[in-house]
LOKOL-127184 format. One line per field, with one value per residue (C-alpha): residue number from 1; residue in three letters; z, y, x. Coordinates in Angstrom, 3 decimals. Last residue first. Layout:
<pts>
num = c(NUM, ...)
residuo = c(ala, ...)
up = c(Z, ...)
north = c(Y, ...)
east = c(X, ...)
</pts>
This chain:
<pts>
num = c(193, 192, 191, 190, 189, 188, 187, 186, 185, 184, 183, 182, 181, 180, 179, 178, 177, 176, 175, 174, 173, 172, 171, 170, 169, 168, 167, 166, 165, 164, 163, 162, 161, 160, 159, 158, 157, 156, 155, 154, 153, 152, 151, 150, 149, 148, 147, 146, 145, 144, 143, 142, 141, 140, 139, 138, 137, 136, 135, 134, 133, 132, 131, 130, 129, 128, 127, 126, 125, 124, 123, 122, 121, 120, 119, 118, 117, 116, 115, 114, 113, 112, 111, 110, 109, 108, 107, 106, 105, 104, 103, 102, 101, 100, 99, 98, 97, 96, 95, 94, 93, 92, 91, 90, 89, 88, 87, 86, 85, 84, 83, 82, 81, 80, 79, 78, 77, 76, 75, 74, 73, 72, 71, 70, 69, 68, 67, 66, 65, 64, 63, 62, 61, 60, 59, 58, 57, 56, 55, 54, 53, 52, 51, 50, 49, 48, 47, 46, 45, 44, 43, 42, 41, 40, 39, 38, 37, 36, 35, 34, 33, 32, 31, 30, 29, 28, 27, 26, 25, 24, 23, 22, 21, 20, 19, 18, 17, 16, 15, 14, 13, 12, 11, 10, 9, 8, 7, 6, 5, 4, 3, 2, 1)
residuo = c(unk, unk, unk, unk, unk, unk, unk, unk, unk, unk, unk, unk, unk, unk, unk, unk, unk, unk, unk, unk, unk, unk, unk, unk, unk, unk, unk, unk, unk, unk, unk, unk, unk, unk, unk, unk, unk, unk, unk, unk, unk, unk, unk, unk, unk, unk, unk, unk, unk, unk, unk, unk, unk, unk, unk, unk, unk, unk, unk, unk, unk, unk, unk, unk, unk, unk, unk, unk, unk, unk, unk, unk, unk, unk, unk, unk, unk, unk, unk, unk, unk, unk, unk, unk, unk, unk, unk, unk, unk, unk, unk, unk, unk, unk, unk, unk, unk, unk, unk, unk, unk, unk, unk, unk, unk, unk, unk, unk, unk, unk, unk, unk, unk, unk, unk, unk, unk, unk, unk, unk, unk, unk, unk, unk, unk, unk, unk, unk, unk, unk, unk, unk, unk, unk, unk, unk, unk, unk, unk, unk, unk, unk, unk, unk, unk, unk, unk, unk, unk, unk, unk, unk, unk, unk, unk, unk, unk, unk, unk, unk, unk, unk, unk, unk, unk, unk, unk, unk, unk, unk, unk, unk, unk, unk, unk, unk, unk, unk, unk, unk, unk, unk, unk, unk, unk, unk, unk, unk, unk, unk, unk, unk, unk)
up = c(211.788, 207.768, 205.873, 203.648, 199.958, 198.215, 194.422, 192.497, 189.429, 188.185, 191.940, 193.199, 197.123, 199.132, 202.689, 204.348, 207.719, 209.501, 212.956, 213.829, 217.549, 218.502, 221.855, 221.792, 221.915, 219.661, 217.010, 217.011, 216.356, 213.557, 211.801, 212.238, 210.479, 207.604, 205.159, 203.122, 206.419, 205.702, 208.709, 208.912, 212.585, 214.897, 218.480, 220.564, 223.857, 227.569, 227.148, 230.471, 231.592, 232.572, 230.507, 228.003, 227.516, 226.533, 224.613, 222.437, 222.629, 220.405, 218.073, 217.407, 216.397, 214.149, 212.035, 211.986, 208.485, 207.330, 210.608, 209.941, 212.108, 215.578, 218.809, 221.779, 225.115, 228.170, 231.487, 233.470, 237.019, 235.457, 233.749, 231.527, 231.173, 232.873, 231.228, 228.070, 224.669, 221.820, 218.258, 215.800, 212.070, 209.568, 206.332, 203.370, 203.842, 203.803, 205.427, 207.906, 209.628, 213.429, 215.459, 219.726, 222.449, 226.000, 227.383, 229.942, 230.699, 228.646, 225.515, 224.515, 223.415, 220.637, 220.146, 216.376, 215.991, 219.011, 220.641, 221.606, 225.343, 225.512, 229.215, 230.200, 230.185, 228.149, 225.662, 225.490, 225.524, 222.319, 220.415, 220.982, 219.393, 216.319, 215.789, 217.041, 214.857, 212.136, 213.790, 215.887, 217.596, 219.428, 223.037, 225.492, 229.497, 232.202, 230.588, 233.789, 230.478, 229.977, 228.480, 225.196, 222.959, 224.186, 224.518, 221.089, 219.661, 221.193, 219.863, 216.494, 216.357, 217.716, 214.810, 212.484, 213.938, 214.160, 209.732, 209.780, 207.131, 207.114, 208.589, 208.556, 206.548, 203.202, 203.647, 203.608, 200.797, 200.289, 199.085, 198.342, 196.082, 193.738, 194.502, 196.049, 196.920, 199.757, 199.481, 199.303, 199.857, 202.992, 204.257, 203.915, 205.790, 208.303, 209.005, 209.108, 211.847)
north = c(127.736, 127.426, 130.454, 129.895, 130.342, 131.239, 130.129, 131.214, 131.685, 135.111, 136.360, 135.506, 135.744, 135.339, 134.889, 133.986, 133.210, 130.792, 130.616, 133.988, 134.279, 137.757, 138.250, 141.682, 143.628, 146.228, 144.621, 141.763, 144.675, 146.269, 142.769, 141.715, 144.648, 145.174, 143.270, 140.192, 137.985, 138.576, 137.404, 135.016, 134.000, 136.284, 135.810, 138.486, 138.360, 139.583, 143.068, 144.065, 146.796, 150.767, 151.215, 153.710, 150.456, 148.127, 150.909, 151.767, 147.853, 147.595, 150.730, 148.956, 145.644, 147.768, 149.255, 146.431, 146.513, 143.052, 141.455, 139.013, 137.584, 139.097, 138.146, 140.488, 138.228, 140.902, 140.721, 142.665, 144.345, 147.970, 148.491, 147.461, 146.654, 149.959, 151.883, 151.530, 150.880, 152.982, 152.820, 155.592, 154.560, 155.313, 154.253, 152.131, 149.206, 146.491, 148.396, 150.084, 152.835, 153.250, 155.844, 155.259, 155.665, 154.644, 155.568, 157.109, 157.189, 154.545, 153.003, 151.473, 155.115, 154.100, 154.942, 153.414, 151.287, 149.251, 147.255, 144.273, 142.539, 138.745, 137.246, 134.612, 130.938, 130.700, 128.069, 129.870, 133.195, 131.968, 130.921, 134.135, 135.781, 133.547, 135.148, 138.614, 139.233, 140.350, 142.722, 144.930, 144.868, 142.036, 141.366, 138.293, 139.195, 137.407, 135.758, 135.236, 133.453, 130.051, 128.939, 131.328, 129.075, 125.910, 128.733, 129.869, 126.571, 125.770, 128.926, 127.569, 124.009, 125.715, 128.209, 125.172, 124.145, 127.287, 126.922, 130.696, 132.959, 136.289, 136.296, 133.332, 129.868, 131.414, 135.247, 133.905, 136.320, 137.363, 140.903, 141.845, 144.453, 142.615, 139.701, 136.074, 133.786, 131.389, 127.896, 124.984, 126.924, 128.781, 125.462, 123.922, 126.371, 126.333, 122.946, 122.734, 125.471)
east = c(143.554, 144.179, 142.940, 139.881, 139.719, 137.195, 136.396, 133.449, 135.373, 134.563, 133.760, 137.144, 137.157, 140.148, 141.591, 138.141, 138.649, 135.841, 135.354, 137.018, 138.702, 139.198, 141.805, 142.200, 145.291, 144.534, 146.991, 144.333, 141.902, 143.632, 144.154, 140.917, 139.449, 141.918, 140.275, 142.051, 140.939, 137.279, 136.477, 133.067, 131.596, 133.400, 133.431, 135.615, 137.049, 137.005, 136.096, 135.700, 133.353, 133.716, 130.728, 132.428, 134.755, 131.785, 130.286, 133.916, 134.171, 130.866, 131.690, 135.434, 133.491, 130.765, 134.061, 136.062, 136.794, 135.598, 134.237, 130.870, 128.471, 129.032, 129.720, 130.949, 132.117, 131.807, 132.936, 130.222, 131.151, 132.462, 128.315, 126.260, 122.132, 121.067, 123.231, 121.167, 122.498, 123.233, 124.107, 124.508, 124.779, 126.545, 125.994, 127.606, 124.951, 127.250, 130.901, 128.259, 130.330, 129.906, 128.738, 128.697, 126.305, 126.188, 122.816, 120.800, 116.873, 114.542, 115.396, 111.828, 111.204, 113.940, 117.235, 118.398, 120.936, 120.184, 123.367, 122.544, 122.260, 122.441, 122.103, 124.236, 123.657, 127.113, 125.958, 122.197, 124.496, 126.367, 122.696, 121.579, 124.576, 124.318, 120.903, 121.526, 124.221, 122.197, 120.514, 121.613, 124.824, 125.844, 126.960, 127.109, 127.325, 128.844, 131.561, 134.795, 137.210, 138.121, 135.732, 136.469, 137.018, 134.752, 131.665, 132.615, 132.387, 128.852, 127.240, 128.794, 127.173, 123.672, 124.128, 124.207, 121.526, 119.522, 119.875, 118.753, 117.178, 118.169, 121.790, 123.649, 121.791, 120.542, 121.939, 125.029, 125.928, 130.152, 130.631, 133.807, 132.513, 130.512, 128.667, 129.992, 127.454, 127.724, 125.628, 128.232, 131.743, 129.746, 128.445, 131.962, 133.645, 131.416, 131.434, 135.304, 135.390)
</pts>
């Protein structure tokens, strides 16, 4: 997605560790058109597929998530990271490793929300290890449900996270690949789709 690209080359900042920002626009503070532009592409991706149900894990992926299910007109269920007394009676749980915050986490959600009849589309913002992604099927799978794609806004296509899950057999469509990052020049380069 050309639009992408070009708002991640214009206001993206690279830090240490493979760390690319888009804090500005993504995942803090949110240009909801730009979102609206992406929501739409993933509904003209994955059209052809029975999406009931949109899922995220909390909380940077709610934004673009929300957008998705608005395109779908499907509910949006997301994955808590922490169970909660708003979490009532049984629940699908599942650890996964933060790559950003270098923790793991535990996240849950409720059996009342998922179950064998939903055909799942999971979104998320960013995929560099695939750590959160294989958490979310683990709970879609737990559920008896159907994963019937993945969204990802930004891959970091030099990570091994897409890789493992295409291997997986999933179909994972990324908006924007990232192939490289050089933090002394600024440059990233984006893998032709």
């Amino acid at each position: 997605m050309k639009l992408l690209e070009e708002r991640i080359r214009r206001d993206g900042i690279l830090a240490e560790g493979n760390v690319l920002k888009v804090d500005c626009f993504l995942n803090h503070m949110m240009d909801m058109r730009l979102l609206g532009e992406m929501g739409r592409e993933f509904k003209r991706l994955f059209a052809d597929r029975p999406v009931n149900k949109i899922l995220t894990i909390e909380a940077s992926g709610i934004g673009i998530a929300c957008m998705t299910a608005q395109c779908f007109d499907v509910p949006l269920l997301f994955a808590k990271k922490a169970r909660s007394l708003n979490i009532s009676g049984d629940v699908y749980s599942t650890e996964v490793r933060s790559y950003t915050y270098g923790q793991t986490y535990k996240i849950t959600v409720s059996k009342r929300f998922i179950g064998p009849k939903d055909h799942v589309l999971i979104i998320d913002d960013f995929l560099a290890n695939g750590c959160a992604l294989q958490g979310l099927i683990d709970l879609v799978t737990a559920a008896g449900a159907t994963v019937e794609g993945i969204g990802i806004c930004i891959e970091k296509g030099f990570q091994p996270g897409g890789k493992t899950i295409r291997e997986k057999g999933y179909r994972l469509e990324s908006l924007a690949i990232v192939d490289s990052m050089n933090i002394e020049t600024g440059e990233i380069v984006f893998r032709e789709q």
